[in-house]
N, C-alpha and C positions, 0 to 999 in steps of 0.2 A: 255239642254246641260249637264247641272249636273248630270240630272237623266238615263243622255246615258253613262256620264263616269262611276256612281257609277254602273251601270252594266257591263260595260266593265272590272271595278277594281272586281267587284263579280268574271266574267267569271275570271279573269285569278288569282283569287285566290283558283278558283275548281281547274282550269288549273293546277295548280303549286302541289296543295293538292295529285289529279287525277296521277300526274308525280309521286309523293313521294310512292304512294299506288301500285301503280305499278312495282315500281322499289323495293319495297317490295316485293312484291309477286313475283317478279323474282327472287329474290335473296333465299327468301324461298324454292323457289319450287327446286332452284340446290343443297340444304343441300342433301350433299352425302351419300350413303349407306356404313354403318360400318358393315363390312363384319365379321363373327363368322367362318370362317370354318379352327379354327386350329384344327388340331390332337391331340388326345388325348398320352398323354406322356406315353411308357414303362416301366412301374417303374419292373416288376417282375424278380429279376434274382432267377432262381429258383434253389433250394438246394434239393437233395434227398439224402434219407436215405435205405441203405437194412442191413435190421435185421431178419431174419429167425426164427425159433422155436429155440432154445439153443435146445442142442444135449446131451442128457445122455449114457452113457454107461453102462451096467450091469453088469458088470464083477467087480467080489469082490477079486478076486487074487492082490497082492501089487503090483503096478507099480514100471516099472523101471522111473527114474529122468526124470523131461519132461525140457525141456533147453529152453530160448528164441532164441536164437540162432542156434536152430536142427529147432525148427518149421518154422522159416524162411527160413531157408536151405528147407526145405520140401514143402515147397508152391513156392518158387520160381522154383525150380525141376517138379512140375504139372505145373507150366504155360509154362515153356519152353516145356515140355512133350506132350502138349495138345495145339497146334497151334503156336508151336514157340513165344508165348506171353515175352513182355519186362519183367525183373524183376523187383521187387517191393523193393525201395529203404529202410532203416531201419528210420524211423521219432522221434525224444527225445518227440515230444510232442504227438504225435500218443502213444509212449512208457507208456508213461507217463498218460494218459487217459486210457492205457490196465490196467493198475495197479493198477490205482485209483479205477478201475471197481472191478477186484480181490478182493482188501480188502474191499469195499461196499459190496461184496456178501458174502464173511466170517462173518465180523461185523453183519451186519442185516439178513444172514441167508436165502437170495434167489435167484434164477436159474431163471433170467426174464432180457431183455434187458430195461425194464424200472423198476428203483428204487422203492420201497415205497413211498419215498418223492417224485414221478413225475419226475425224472432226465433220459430222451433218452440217446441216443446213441450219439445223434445231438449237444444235448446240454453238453456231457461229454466232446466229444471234442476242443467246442469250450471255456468249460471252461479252458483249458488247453492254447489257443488262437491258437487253428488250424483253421485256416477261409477255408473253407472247400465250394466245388461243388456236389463232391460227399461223402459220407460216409457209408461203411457199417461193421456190429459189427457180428462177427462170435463166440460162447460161447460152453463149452463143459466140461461137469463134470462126473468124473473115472477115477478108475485107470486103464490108457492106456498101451499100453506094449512098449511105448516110444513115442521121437515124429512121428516117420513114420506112426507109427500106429494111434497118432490122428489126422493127416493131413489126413489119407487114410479114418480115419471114417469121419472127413468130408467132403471126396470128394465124398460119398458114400450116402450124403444126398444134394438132386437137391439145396437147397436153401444154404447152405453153398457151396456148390462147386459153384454153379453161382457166388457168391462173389470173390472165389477162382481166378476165370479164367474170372473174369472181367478184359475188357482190356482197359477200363478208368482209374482204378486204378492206379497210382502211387508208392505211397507211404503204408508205416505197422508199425504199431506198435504191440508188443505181449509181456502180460506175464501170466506165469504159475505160479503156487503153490498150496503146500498141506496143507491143515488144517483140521478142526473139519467141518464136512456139516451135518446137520440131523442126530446127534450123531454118525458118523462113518466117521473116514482118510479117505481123499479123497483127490483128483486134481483137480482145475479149471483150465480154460484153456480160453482166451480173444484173440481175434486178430480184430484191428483195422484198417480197409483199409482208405484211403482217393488219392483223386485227389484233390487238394490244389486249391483256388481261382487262386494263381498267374500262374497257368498253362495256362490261357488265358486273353489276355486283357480287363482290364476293362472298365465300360463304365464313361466317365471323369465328374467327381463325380464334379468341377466347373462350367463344365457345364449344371450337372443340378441345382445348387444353382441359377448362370445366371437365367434358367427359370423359375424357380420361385418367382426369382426376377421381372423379368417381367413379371410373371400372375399378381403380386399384384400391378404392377403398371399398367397394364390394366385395372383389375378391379376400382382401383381408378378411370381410365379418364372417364371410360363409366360411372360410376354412376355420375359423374360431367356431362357429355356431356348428359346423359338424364336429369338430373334436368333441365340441361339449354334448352333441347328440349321440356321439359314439359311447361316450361316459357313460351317459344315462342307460342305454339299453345293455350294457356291461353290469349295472348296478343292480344289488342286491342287496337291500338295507333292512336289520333287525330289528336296531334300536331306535328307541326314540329318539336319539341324537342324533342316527342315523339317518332317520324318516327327514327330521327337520333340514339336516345337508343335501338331505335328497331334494327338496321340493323348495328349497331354496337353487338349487341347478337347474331344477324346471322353470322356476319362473325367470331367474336370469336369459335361459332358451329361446320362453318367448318373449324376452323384453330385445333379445338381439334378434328373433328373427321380424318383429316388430318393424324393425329396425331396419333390417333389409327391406322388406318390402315395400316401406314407404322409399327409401332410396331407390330402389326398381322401379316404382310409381313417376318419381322425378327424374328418373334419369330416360323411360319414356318420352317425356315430355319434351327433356333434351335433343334427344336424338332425333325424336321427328320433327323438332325447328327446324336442326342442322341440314337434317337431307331434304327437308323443304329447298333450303337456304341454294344446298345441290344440285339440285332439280330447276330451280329457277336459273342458276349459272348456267348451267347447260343448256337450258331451253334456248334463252339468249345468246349464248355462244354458238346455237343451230346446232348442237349436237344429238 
C-alpha cells in the first residue's frame, strides 16, 4: 500500500512538474514580435547656392559713378521686362554681405566668389545671419559706363542673367566701389540675391528633438528586452521556484516588448508628420 501511494505521490509530482513546463513553454512561445519597420527621418533641408564666373570688363575709359541704388533700379527693370517677374525687395543684411564682399576683394586683391581664407558666398551671407534657401552672388569688375550698362553686361552673360531673372528670388543686396585692383582704378561690383528660410514653413524643429528623444529611448528598451531574451533561451529551470522566476522573466519580456511596440507605433506617427513637414519645405522652396 505504501509503495502504491509513494508512486501515485511520484506520478503526481511529474504531474504537477509536466503542468509547470508546459505552461512554460506556452507562455514562451507567445513572446511577441518587436517589429523595426520605422522610417527613416528627413533630416535634409537643402540650401543652394548660384555663383557664376565674376564678369570682367575691358574697357579702360573712367566710368561714370556706379550707385546701389541705379543697380537695383536696373535689375528690378529686367525682371519686370523679361516675364513680368516680382521685384526684388532691398535686404540690410544681403547689403551688408555685398560689402563685406567688396572690401575682401580690395584688401586681399581677388575677382573669385570664394575668399583665400575658403569663405563662399553661402557662408558670407550667413555670416551676416541671413538663414537663407536660396543664395546667389553675381561679381563684376570695370569701369562700366554706369549702372545700366553693368546690369546690361550682366544680363548679357547666361549665368549672371539666370540669377537676374530668378524667380525664387526674393530679396538683394548690392554694393559698388572704386579702388586700386591689379595696380589700376577700377569698380567692383557685388549683388547678393537670396530667397530667405522664413519664405516657407518650417519643419517643427520640437518635433524632431521629440524623435530623437524617442530613438534613444528605444534603443535603451530593445537592448534591455534582448539581454532579458538572451536570459531566457539560456534558461533551464527545475524547480518550482525556478519555474515561477522563469515565467515571471517571460512576462516582464512581453510587458517590455509591449512596450516597444506601441512606442515604434508612435514614433511612426512621428516621423511621417516630420517628413510631411520636409517635403512640404522643399516643395515650397522648389527643391
Amino acid at each position: 500500500m505504501k509503495k502504491i501511494l509513494s508512486i501515485s505521490a511520484l506520478v503526481a509530482v511529474l504531474a504537477i512538474l509536466f503542468y509547470f513546463r508546459a505552461d512554460l513553454l506556452k507562455v514562451y512561445k507567445a513572446l511577441p514580435e518587436i517589429s523595426n519597420n520605422i522610417p527613416n527621418v528627413v533630416t535634409d533641408i537643402k540650401k543652394e547656392i548660384s555663383a557664376p564666373v565674376p564678369l570682367r570688363s575691358s574697357r579702360t575709359t573712367p566710368a561714370v559713378v556706379l550707385t546701389k541704388a541705379g543697380v537695383i533700379e536696373r535689375t528690378n527693370i529686367e525682371r519686370r521686362n523679361n516675364g513680368g517677374l516680382p521685384a526684388l525687395t532691398g535686404n540690410t543684411k544681403l547689403n551688408a554681405a555685398a560689402q563685406a564682399k567688396l572690401k575682401d576683394m580690395f584688401a586681399k586683391q581677388y575677382f573669385e566668389h570664394v575668399s583665400p581664407s575658403g569663405v563662399g558666398p553661402g557662408d558670407l551671407v550667413e555670416a551676416q545671419g541671413y538663414d537663407y534657401i536660396l543664395s546667389g552672388e553675381n561679381l563684376a569688375l570695370g569701369n562700366f559706363a554706369g549702372d545700366q550698362d553693368l546690369v546690361t553686361a550682366w544680363m548679357n552673360s547666361p549665368g549672371h542673367r539666370a540669377n537676374i531673372l530668378n524667380n525664387r528670388y526674393q530679396e538683394i543686396g548690392v554694393a559698388v566701389g572704386k579702388g586700386m585692383f591689379e595696380g589700376r582704378e577700377t569698380w567692383l561690383a557685388v549683388q547678393e540675391f537670396g530667397m530667405p528660410i522664413s519664405a516657407c514653413p518650417s519643419p517643427d524643429k520640437a518635433l524632431k528633438v521629440s524623435i530623437d528623444d524617442e530613438e534613444n529611448t528605444l534603443t535603451f528598451l530593445k537592448n534591455s528586452v534582448n539581454a532579458l531574451k538572451s536570459e531566457l533561451e539560456a534558461g533551464d529551470p527545475k524547480t518550482r521556484k525556478e519555474f515561477s522566476e522563469y515565467n515571471q522573466k517571460v512576462d516582464e519580456y512581453n510587458a517590455l516588448a509591449k512596450q516597444i511596440n506601441e512606442l515604434i507605433d508612435a514614433l511612426k506617427i512621428m516621423v511621417n508628420n516630420y517628413n510631411a513637414e520636409v517635403q512640404a519645405f522643399n516643395i515650397c522652396a522648389g527643391n
